[in-house]
C-alpha positions as MATLAB code, in Angstrom:
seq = 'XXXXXXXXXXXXXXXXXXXXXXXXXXXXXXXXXXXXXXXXXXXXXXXXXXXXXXXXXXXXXXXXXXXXXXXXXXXXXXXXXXXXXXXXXXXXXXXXXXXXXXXXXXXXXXXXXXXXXXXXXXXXXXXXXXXXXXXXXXXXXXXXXXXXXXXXXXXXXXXXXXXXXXXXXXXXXXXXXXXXXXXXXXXXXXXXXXXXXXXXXXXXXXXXXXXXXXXXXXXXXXXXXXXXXXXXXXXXXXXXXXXXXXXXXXXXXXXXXXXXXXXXXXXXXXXXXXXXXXXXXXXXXXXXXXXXXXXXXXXXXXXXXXXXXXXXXXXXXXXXXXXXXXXXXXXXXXXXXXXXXXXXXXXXXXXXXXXXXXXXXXXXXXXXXXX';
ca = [
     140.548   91.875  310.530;
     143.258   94.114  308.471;
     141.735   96.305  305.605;
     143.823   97.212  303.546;
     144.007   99.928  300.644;
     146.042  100.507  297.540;
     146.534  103.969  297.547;
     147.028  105.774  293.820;
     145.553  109.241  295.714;
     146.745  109.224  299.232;
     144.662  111.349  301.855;
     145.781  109.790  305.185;
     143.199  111.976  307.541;
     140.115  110.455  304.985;
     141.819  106.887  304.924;
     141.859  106.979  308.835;
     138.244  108.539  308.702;
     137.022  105.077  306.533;
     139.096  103.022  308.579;
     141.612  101.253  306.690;
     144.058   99.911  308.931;
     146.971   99.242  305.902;
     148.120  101.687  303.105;
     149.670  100.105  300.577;
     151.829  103.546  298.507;
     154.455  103.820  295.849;
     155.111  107.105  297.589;
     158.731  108.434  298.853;
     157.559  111.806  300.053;
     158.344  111.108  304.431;
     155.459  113.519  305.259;
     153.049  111.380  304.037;
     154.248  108.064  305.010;
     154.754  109.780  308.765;
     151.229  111.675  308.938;
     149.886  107.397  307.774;
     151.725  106.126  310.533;
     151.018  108.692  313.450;
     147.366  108.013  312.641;
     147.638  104.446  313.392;
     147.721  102.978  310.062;
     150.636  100.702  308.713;
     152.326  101.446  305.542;
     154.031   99.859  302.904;
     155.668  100.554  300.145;
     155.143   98.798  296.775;
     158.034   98.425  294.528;
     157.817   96.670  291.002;
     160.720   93.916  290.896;
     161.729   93.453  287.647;
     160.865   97.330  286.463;
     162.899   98.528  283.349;
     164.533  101.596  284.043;
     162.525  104.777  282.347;
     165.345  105.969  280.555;
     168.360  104.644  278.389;
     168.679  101.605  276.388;
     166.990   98.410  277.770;
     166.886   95.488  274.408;
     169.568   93.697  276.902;
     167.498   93.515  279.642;
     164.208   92.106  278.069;
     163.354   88.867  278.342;
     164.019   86.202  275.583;
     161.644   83.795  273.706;
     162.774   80.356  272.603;
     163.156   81.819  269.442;
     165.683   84.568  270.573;
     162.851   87.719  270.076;
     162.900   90.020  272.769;
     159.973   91.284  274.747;
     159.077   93.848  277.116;
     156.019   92.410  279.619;
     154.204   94.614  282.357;
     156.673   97.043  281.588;
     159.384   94.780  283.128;
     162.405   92.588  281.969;
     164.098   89.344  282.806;
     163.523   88.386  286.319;
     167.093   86.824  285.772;
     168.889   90.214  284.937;
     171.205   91.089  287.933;
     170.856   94.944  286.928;
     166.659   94.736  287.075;
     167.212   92.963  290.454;
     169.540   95.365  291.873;
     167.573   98.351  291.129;
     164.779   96.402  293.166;
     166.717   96.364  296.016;
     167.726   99.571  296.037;
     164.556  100.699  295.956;
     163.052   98.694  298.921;
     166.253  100.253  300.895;
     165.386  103.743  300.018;
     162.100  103.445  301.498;
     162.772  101.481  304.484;
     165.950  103.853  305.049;
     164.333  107.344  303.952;
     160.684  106.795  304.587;
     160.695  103.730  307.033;
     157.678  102.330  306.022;
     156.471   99.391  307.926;
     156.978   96.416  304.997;
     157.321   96.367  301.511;
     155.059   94.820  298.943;
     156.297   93.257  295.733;
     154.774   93.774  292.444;
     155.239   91.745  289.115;
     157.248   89.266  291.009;
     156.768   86.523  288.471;
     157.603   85.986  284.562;
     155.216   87.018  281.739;
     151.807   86.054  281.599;
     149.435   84.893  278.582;
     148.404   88.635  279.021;
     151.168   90.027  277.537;
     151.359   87.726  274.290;
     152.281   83.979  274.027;
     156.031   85.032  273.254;
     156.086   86.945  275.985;
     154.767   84.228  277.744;
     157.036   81.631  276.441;
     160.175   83.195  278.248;
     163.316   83.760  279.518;
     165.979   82.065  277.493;
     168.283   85.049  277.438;
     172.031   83.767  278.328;
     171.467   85.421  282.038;
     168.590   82.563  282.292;
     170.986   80.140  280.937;
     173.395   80.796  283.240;
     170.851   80.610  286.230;
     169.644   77.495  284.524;
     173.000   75.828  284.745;
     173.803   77.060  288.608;
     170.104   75.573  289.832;
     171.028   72.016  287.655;
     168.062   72.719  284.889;
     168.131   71.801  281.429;
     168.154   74.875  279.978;
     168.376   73.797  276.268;
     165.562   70.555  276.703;
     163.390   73.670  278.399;
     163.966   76.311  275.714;
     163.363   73.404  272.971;
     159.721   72.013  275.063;
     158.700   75.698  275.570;
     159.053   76.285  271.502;
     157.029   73.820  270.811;
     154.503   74.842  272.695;
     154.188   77.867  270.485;
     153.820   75.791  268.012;
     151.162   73.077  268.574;
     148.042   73.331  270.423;
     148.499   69.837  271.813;
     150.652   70.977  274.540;
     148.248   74.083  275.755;
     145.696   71.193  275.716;
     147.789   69.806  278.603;
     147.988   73.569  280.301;
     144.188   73.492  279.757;
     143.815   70.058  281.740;
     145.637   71.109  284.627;
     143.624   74.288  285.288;
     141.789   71.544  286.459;
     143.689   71.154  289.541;
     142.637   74.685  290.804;
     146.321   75.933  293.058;
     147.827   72.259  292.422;
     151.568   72.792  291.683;
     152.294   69.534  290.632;
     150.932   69.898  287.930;
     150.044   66.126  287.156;
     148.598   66.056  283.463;
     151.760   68.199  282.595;
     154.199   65.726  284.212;
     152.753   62.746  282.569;
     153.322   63.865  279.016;
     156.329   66.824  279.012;
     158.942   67.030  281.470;
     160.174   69.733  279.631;
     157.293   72.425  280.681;
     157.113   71.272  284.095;
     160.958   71.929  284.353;
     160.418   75.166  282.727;
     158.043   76.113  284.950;
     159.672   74.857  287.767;
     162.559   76.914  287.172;
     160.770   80.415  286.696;
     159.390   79.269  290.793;
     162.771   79.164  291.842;
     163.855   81.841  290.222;
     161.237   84.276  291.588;
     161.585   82.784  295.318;
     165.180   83.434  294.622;
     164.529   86.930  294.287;
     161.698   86.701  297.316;
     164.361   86.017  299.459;
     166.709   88.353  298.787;
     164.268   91.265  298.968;
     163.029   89.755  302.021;
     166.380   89.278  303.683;
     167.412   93.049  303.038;
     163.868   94.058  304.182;
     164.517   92.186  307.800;
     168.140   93.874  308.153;
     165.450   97.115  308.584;
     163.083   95.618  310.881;
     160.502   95.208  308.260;
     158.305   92.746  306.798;
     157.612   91.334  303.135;
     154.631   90.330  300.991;
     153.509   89.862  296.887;
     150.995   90.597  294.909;
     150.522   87.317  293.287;
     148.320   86.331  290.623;
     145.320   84.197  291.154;
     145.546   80.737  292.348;
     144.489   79.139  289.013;
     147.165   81.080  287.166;
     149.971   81.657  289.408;
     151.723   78.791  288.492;
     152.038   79.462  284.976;
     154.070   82.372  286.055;
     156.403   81.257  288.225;
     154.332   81.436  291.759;
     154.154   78.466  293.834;
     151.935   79.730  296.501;
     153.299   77.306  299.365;
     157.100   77.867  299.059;
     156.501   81.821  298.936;
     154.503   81.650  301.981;
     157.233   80.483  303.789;
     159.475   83.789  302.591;
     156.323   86.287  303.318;
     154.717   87.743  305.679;
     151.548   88.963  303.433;
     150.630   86.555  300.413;
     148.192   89.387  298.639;
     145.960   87.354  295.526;
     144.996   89.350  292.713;
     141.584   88.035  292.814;
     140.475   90.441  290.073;
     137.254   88.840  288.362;
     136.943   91.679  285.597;
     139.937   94.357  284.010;
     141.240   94.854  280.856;
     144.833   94.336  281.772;
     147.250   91.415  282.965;
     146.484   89.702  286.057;
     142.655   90.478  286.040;
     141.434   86.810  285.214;
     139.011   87.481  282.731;
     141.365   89.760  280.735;
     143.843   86.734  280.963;
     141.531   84.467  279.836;
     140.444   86.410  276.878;
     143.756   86.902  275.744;
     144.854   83.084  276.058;
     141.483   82.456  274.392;
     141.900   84.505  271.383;
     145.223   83.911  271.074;
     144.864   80.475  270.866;
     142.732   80.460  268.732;
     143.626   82.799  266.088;
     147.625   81.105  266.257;
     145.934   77.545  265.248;
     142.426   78.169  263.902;
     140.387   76.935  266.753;
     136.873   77.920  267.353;
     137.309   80.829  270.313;
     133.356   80.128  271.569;
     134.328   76.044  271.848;
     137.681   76.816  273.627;
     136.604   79.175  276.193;
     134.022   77.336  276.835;
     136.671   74.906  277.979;
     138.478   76.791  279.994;
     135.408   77.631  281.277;
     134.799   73.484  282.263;
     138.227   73.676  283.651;
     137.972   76.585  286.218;
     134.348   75.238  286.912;
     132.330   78.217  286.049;
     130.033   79.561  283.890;
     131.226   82.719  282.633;
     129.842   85.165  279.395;
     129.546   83.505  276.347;
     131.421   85.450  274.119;
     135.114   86.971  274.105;
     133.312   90.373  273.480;
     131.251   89.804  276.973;
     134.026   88.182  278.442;
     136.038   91.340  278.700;
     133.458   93.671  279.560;
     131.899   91.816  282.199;
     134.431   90.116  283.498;
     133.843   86.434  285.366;
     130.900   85.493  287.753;
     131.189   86.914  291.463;
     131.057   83.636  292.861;
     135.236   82.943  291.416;
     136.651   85.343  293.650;
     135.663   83.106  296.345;
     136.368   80.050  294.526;
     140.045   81.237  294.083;
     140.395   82.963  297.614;
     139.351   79.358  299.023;
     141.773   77.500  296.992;
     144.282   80.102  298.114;
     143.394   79.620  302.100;
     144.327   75.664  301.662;
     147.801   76.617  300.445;
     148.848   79.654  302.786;
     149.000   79.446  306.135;
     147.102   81.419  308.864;
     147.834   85.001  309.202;
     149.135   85.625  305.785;
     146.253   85.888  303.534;
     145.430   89.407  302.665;
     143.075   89.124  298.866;
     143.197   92.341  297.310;
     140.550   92.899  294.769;
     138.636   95.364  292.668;
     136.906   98.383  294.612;
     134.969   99.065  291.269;
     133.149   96.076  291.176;
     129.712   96.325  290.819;
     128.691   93.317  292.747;
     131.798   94.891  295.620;
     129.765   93.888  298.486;
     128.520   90.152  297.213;
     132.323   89.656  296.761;
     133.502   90.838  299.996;
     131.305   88.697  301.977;
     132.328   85.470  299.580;
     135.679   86.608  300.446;
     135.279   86.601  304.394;
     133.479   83.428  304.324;
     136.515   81.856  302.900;
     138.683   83.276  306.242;
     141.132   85.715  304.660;
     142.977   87.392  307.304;
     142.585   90.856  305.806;
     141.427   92.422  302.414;
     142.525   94.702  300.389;
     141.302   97.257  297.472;
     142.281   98.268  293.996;
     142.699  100.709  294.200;
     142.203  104.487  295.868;
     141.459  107.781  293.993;
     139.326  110.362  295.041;
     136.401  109.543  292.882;
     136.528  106.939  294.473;
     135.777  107.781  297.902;
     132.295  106.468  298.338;
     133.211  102.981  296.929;
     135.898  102.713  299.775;
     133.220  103.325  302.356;
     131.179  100.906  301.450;
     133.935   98.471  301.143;
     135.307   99.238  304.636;
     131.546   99.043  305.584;
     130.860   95.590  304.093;
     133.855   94.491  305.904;
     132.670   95.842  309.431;
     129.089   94.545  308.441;
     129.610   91.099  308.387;
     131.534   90.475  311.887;
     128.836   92.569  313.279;
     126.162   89.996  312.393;
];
């Protein structure tokens, strides 16, 4: 059983000392990644994939909303931008070629979430995506037209809500019954980030390394633009955020919240009534208010929910969960988690202060296969 750890604060003597067996590192200093690896513990390095660059002007590399506004998500741009995706490969060669980490691990490999703001959401139709659109033999113009209505009619999100339904489904049935439109808009944001998958993961395997994602949770990925089965057969390490409680993208309650109040401010709907039916729809019973919602984040028993749905769609081997080391109910989660059959775990993530919450974790782990 791999445990892995996301490593903000990296102490490799302490992180052999719990015994982690993966580091997961954003990290190009080669002392550190060598003193990981002559201890016995794998590294990788994590590199965002559609990053905007930190300096100089970006407005042309944001993504575009069927409206032609721009918007900056996760920090990141259009997935379609051949400048965004160059810089990702350039970094995975750096530290396969400088550092020689082990794998790599790709971050915000997807398009904008309902996290970031339905706008956001409701992208890319820059003339890059266009262009991408025309080359893969999508309607580009029937997509941007469906995905603009959506922004402005709660009918269609009715739909989205149905299909949550269908916890990991891809095929999203309800969809495909009533708007071919969405469905080819979302199909086309899948094959636009496995597009990208491979690429990274061909370059990777010229180096003798592996490849896996951080992908969102089953119930959500495929609004994104993650098909769980087809990007198992480009990774090695399929990594869910099963994150029951944040307050930022990805962590499922935070994305519910957002998508809830959203909602319901953009077309006056009653915020208690709809969450409570995205609550129906994900079959659990979370806080009853937005307020609660966010604080306390979703009932322990959905991590295991979602890690199950994620075990029927990813083969053996490649399903390494990473969730939240703060958690207050850690240890109730864990062993949800290895009841499911993940092949390893990981943690969100490493500090310091954090020391005797990775301890426990690594303990939990050990704990359970020794009864």
């Amino acid at each position: 059983m791999r445990v892995w750890i996301f490593a903000i604060e990296v102490e490799p003597s302490l992180l052999r000392e719990l015994g982690f067996t993966d580091v997961v590192m954003g990290t190009l200093d080669v002392r550190v990644v060598k003193a990981i690896r002559e201890m016995g513990i794998k590294a990788h390095f994590v590199v965002a994939a559609f990053r905007l660059p930190r300096t100089g002007e970006v407005s042309e590399l944001l993504a575009v909303d069927p409206n032609g506004a721009r918007h900056r998500w996760f920090d990141s741009g259009c997935p379609n931008n051949p400048e965004l995706r160059r810089a990702c490969l350039r970094a995975v060669e750096q530290a396969l070629t400088v550092c020689e980490y082990d794998n790599v691990i790709l971050d915000g490999i997807r398009f904008a979430s309902p996290g970031s703001g339905l706008e956001a959401f409701a992208t890319c139709f820059c003339d890059k995506c266009r262009c991408k659109a025309s080359e893969m033999g999508f309607n580009f113009e029937r997509m941007r037209l469906e995905v603009k209505r959506l922004l402005e009619g709660f009918g269609y999100w009715e739909l989205v809500l149905d299909s949550l339904a269908e916890i990991g489904a891809f095929s999203l049935p309800h969809l495909a019954l009533s708007n071919f439109g969405i469905v080819e808009w979302l199909e086309f944001k899948a094959k636009c980030v496995e597009e990208h998958v491979e690429s990274v993961r061909d370059l990777a395997r010229s180096y003798g390394a592996g490849i896996g994602a951080y992908v969102f949770t089953p119930s959500l990925a495929w609004l994104v633009g993650q098909c769980y089965p087809r990007l198992a057969e480009l990774l090695d390490f399929v990594k869910p955020m099963v994150y029951r409680l944040g307050k930022g993208v990805a962590c499922m309650n935070y994305e519910l919240h957002e998508l809830t109040r959203l909602l319901a401010e953009r077309f006056g709907l009653n915020a208690i009534s709809l969450l409570e039916r995205f609550y129906n729809a994900l079959h659990v019973r979370g806080p009853s208010t937005l307020e609660e919602l966010l604080e306390k984040g979703l009932p322990p028993e959905i991590t295991s929910m979602e890690a199950s749905a994620a075990r029927r769609l990813i083969p053996s081997g490649k399903l390494h969960p990473i969730i939240m080391l703060r958690d207050p109910h850690l240890e109730d989660v864990i062993r949800g988690m290895l009841e499911v059959g993940v092949d390893g775990l990981d943690f969100f993530a490493y500090k310091r202060e954090f020391k005797n919450l990775a301890e426990l974790g690594v303990k939990a782990v050990k704990s359970y296969f020794m009864h």
